[in-house]
N, C-alpha and C positions, 0 to 999 in steps of 0.2 A: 504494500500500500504506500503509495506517494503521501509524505509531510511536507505541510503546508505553511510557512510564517507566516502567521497573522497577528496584530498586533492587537495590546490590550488599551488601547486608548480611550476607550469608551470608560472601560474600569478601574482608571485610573481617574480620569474625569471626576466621576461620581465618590470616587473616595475620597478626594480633595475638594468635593462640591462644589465642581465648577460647570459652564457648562461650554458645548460648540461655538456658541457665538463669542462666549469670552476670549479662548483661546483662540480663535480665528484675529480677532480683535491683536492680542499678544503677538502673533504670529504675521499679520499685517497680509492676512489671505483670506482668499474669498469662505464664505461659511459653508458653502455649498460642497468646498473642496475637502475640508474638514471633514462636513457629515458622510462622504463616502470613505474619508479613513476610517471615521469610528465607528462605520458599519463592512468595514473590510473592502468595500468594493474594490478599492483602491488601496494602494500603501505610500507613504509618503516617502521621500526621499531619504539617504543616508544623512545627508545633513538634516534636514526636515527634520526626523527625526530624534538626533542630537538636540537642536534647536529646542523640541515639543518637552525634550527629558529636561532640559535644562527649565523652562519659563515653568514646570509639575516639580519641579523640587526633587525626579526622581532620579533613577541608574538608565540607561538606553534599556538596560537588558529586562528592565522591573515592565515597559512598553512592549516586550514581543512573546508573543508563547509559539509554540509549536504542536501543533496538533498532527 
């Protein structure tokens, strides 16, 4: 079975109780692009991503799981 990186952005969000539009906001990108990261459609970039760990207070690694 193929594993898949997909990222916990959503879950991280909420545990910092923030929401899409904030981070879009932090992030100085559209919200729309956001809402397909935190719903996996999409994945954001290696830096994007750095970026998202950095403005959540988290680790990159605390942002991806693998299923």
């Amino acid at each position: 079975m193929e594993r898949k990186m997909l990222n916990r952005i959503k879950i991280v969000l909420a545990e910092k109780d923030k929401t899409n539009k904030w981070l879009a906001e932090q992030l100085d990108k559209d919200p729309a692009m956001v809402s397909k990261w935190v719903t996996n459609k999409t994945q954001p970039s290696v830096e994007t991503l750095i970026q998202i760990a950095k403005v959540l207070e988290v680790r990159v690694d605390d942002l991806l799981r693998t299923e």
